[in-house]
FIVO-12267 format. One line per field, with one value per residue: residue number from 0; residue in three letters; x, y, z of N, C-alpha, C in turn. Coordinates in steps of 0.05 Angstrom, whole numbers, plus 5000, padded with zeros to 4 digits. Each point is the difference from the previous one (the first is absolute). Layout:
<pts>
nr = NUM,...
rest = ALA,...
n.X = X,...
n.Y = Y,...
n.Z = Z,...
ca.X = X,...
ca.Y = Y,...
ca.Z = Z,...
c.X = X,...
c.Y = Y,...
c.Z = Z,...
</pts>
This chain:
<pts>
nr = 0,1,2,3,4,5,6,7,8,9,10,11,12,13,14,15,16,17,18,19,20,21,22,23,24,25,26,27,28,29,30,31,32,33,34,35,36,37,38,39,40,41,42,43,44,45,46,47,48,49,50,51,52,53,54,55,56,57,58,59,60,61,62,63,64,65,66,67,68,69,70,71,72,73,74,75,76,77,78,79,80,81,82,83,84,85,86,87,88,89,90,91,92,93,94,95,96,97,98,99,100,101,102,103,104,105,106,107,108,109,110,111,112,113,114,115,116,117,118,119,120,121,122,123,124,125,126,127,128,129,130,131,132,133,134,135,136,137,138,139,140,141,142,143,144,145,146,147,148,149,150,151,152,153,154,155,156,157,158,159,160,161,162,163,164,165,166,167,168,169,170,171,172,173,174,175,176,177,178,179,180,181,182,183,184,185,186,187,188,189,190,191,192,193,194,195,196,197
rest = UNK,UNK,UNK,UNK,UNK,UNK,UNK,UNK,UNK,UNK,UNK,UNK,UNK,UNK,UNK,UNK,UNK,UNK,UNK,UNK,UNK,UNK,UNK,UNK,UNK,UNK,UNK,UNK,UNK,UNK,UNK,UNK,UNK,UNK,UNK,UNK,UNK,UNK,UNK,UNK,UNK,UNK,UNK,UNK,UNK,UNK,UNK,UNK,UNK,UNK,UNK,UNK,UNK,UNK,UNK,UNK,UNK,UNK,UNK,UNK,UNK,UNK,UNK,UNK,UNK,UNK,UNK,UNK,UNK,UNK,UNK,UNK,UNK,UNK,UNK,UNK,UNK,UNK,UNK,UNK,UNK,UNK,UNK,UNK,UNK,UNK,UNK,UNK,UNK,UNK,UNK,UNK,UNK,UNK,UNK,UNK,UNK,UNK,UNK,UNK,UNK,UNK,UNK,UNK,UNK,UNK,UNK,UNK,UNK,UNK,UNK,UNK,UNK,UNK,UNK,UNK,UNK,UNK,UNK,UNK,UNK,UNK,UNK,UNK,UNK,UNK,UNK,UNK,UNK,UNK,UNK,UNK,UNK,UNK,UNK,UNK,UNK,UNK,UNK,UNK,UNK,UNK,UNK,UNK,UNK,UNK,UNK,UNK,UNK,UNK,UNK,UNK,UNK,UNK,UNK,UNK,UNK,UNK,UNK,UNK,UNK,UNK,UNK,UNK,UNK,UNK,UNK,UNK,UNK,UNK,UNK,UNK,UNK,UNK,UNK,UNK,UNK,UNK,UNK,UNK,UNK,UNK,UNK,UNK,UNK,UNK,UNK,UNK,UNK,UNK,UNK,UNK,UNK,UNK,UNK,UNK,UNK,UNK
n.X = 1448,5020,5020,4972,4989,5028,5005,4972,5001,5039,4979,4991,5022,5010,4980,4994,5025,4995,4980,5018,5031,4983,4979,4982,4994,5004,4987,5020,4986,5004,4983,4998,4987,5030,4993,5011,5004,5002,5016,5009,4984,5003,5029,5005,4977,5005,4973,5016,5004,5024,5014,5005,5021,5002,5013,5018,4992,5010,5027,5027,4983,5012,4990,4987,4998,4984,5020,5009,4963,4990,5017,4992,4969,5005,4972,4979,5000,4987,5009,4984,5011,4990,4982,5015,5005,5008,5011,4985,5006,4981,4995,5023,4998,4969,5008,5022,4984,4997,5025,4999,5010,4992,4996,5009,5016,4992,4988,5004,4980,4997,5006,5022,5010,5018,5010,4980,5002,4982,4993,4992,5006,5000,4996,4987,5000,4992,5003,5029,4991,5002,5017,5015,4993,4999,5019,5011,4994,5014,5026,4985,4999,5001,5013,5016,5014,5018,5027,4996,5011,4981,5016,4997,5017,5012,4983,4998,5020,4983,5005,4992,4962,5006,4991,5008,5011,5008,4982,5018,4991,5013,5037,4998,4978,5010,5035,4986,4984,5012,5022,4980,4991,5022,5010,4973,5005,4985,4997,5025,5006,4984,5007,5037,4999,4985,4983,5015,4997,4976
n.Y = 8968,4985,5026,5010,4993,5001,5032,5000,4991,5015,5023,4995,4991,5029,5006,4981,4993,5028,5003,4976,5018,5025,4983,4994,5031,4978,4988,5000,4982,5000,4971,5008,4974,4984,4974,5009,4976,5016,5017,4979,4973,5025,4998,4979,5005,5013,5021,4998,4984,5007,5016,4976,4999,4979,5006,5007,5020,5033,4975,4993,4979,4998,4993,5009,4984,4983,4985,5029,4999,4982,4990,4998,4993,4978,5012,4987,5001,5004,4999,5026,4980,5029,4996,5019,4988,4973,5000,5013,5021,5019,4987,5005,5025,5001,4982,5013,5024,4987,5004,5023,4994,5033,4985,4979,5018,4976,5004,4979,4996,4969,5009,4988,5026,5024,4978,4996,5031,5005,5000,5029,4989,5036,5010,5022,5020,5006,4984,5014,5014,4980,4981,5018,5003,4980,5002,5020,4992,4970,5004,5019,4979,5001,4989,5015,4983,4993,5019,5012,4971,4997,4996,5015,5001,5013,4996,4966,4983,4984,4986,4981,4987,4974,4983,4981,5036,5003,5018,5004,5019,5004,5000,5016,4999,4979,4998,5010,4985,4980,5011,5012,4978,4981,5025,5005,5005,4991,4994,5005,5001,4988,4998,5007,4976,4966,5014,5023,4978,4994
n.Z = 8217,4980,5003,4998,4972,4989,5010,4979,4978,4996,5000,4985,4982,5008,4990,4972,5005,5003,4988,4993,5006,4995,4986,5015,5011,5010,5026,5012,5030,5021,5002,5026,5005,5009,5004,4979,5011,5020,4989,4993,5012,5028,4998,4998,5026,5006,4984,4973,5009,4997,5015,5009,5018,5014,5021,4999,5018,4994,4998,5017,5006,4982,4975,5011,5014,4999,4999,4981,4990,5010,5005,4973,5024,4981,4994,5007,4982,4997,4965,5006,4982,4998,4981,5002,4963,5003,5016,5005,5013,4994,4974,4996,5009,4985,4985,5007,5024,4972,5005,5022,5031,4984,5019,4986,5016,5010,4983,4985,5024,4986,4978,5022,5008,4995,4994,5019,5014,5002,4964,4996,4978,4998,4979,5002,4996,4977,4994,5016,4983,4975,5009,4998,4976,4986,5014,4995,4979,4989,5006,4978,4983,5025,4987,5005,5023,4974,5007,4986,5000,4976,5003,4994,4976,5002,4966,5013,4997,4978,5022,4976,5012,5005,4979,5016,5001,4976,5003,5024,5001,4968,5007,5021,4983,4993,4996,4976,5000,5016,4997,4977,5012,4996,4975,5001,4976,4991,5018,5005,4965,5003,5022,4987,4977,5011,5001,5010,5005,4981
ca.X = 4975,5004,5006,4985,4992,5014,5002,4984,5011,5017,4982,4983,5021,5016,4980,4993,5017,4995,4974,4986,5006,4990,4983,4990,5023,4997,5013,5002,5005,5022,4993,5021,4969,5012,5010,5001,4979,4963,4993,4992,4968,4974,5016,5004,4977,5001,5007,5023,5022,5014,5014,5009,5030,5007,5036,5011,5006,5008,5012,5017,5026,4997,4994,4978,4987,4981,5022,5011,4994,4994,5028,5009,4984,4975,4979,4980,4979,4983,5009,4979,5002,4977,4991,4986,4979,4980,5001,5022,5024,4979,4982,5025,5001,4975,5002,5017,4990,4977,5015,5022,4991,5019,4998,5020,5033,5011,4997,4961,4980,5022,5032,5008,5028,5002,5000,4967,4982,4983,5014,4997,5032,4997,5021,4996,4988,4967,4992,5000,4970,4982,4999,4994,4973,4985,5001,4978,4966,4998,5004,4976,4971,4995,4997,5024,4995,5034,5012,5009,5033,5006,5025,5003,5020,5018,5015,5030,5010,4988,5011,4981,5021,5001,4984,4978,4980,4977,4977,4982,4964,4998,5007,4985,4975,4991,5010,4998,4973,5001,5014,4990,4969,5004,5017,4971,5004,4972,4986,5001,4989,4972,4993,5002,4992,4976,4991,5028,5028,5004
ca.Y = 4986,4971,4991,5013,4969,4979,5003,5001,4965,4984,5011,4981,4973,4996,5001,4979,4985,5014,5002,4971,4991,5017,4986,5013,4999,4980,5017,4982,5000,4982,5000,4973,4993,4983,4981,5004,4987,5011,5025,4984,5004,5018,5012,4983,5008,5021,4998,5016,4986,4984,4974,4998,4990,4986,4999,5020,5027,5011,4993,5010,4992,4990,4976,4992,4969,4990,5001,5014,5028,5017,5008,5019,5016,5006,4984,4978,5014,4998,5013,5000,5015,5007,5026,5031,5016,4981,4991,5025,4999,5003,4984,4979,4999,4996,4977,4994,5012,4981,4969,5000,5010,5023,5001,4983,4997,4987,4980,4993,4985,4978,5009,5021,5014,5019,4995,4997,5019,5015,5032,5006,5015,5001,5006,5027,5010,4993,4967,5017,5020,4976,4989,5020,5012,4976,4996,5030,4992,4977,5017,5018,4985,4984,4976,4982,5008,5004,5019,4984,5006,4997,5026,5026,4999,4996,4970,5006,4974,4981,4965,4985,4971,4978,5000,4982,5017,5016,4986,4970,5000,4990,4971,4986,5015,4988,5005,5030,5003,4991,5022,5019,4999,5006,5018,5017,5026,4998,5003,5034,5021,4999,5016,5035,5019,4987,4999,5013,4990,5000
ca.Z = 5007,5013,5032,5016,5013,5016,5029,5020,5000,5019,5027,5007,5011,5022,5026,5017,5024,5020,5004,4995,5036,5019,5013,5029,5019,5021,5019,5019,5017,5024,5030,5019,5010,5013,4973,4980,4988,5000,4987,4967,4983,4986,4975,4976,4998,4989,4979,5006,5014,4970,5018,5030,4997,5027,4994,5032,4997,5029,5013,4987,4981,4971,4998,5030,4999,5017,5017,5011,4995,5031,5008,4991,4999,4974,5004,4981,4981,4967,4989,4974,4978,4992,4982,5011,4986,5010,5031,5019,5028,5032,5009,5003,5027,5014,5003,5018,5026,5009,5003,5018,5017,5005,5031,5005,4991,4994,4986,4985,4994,5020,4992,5013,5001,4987,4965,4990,4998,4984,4998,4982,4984,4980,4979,4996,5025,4990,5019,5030,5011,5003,5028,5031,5002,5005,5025,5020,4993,5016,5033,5006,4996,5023,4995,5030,5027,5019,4978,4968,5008,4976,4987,4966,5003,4974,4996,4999,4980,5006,4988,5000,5017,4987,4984,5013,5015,4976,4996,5017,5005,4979,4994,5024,5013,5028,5022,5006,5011,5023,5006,5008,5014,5030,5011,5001,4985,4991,5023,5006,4986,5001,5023,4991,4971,4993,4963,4988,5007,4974
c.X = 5007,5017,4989,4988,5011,5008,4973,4998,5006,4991,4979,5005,5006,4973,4984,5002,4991,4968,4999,5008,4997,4982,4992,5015,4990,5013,4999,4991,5003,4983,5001,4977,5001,5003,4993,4981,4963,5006,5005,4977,4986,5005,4989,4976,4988,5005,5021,5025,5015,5017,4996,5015,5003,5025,5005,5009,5010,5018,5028,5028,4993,4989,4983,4991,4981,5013,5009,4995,4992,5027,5015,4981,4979,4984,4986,4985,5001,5008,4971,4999,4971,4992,4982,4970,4969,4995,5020,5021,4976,4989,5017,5000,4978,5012,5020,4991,4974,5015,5018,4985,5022,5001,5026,5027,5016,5003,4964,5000,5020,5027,5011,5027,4989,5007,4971,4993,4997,5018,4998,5030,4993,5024,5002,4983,4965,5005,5000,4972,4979,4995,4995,4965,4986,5008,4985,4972,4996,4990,4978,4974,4998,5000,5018,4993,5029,5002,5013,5031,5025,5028,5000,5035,5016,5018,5033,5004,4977,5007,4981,5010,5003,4981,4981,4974,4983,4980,4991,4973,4992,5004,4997,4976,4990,5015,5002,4967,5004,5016,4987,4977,5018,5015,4982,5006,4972,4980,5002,4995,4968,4990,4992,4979,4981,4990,5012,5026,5018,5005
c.Y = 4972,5004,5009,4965,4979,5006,4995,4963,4996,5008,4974,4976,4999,5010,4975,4976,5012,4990,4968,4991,5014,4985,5008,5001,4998,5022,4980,5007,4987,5001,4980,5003,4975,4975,5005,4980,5000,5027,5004,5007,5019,5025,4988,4998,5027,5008,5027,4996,4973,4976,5005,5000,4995,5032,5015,5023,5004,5000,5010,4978,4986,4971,4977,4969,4999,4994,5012,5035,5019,5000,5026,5033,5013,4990,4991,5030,4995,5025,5001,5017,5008,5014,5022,5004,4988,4996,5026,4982,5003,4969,4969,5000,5002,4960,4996,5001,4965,4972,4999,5011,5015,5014,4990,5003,4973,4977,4999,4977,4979,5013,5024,5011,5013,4995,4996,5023,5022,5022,5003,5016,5007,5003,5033,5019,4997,4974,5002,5016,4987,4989,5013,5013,4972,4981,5018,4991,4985,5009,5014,4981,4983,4971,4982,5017,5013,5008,4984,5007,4993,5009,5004,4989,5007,4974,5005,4980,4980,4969,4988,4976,4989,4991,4975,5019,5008,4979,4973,4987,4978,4975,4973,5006,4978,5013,5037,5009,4996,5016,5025,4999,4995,5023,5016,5020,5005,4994,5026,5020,4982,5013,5032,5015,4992,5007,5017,4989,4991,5020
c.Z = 5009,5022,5019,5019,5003,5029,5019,5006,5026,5031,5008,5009,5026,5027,5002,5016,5028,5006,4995,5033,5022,5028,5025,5023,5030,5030,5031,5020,5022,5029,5013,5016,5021,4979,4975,4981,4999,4990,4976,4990,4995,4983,4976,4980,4977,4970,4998,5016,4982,5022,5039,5003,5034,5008,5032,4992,5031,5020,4991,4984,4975,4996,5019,4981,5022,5027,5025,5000,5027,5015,4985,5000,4976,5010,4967,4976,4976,4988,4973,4976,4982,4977,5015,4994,5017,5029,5018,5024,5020,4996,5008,5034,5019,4997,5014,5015,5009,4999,5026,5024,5006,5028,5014,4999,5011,4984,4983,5009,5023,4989,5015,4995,4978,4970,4994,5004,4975,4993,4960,4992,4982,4978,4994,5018,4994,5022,5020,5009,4994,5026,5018,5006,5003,5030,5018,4992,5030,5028,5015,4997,5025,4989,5018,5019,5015,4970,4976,4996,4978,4983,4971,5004,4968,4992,4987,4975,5007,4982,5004,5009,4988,4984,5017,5016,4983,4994,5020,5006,4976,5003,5030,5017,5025,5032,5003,5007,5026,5009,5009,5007,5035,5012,5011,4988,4989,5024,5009,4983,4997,5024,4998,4984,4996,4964,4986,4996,4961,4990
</pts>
């Protein structure tokens, strides 16, 4: 009998380390909307959304800087780290579809070349049929007039930028208001989405 309950003891010992660091299991995802600094906020926004993260995806060589990321062909995206239980992937990407003119392959907005276009990475195939069905939405709701040119893509390695990019809107809302009132990124999704556009 006592070693019945010292093994159920040493059972108990050893499962609660498990259940004190189990904690909630979080799930990422990756969209490239052109400057990274306007696809910040309406992430950030969001309940159920734990982090943003500035950084470059997509390209092929290592270690990308501001520098030197579009030479190396990464482009600009946001890395969103999320609770499932709370904020889905469809609805991660009904706010993506309302921050980009998915019309555009060359670029968003005044930001031109191909390190600014549009593109959803996912991480698994669920995220893959995510997108793909929620672009076919897009595409079919007559809401554009030219084809939605958006790329689905498998993610690849993501580097975060530099830390003067996280959070800019935060730490320079003056020269990032003026930024994005003269890039017309918000002139144009008011046009699109008018009282949907939230």
């Amino acid at each position: 009998m006592f070693m019945n309950l010292l093994l159920k003891c040493a059972a108990l010992v050893m499962l609660v380390p498990a259940l004190l660091y189990a904690g909630p299991k979080y799930e990422k995802a990756v969209f490239a909307g052109g400057c990274f600094w306007c696809m910040e906020p309406p992430f950030e926004k969001l309940n159920g959304v734990i982090t943003v993260t500035s950084g470059y995806m997509g390209g092929k060589g290592a270690n990308p800087t501001y520098e030197d990321y579009a030479d190396k062909g990464h482009v600009e995206v946001v890395e969103i780290i999320y609770d499932p239980k709370i904020v889905g992937y469809s609805k991660l990407l009904d706010v993506f579809w309302r921050q980009i003119d998915p019309t555009d392959p060359d670029g968003q907005f005044v930001d031109r070349g191909p390190q600014y276009r549009s593109a959803v990475f996912y991480l698994d195939n669920t995220q893959k049929a995510l997108a793909e069905k929620s672009k076919a939405a897009l595409a079919g709701s007559g809401r554009f007039d030219k084809p939605i040119v958006t790329e689905i893509i498998k993610a690849s390695a993501f580097y975060k930028a530099e830390d003067y990019h996280q959070d800019y809107y935060k730490k320079n809302p003056i020269r990032y208001n003026y930024y994005r009132y003269r890039s017309g990124r918000d002139q144009f999704l008011d046009k699109i989405w008018g009282k949907d556009r939230k």
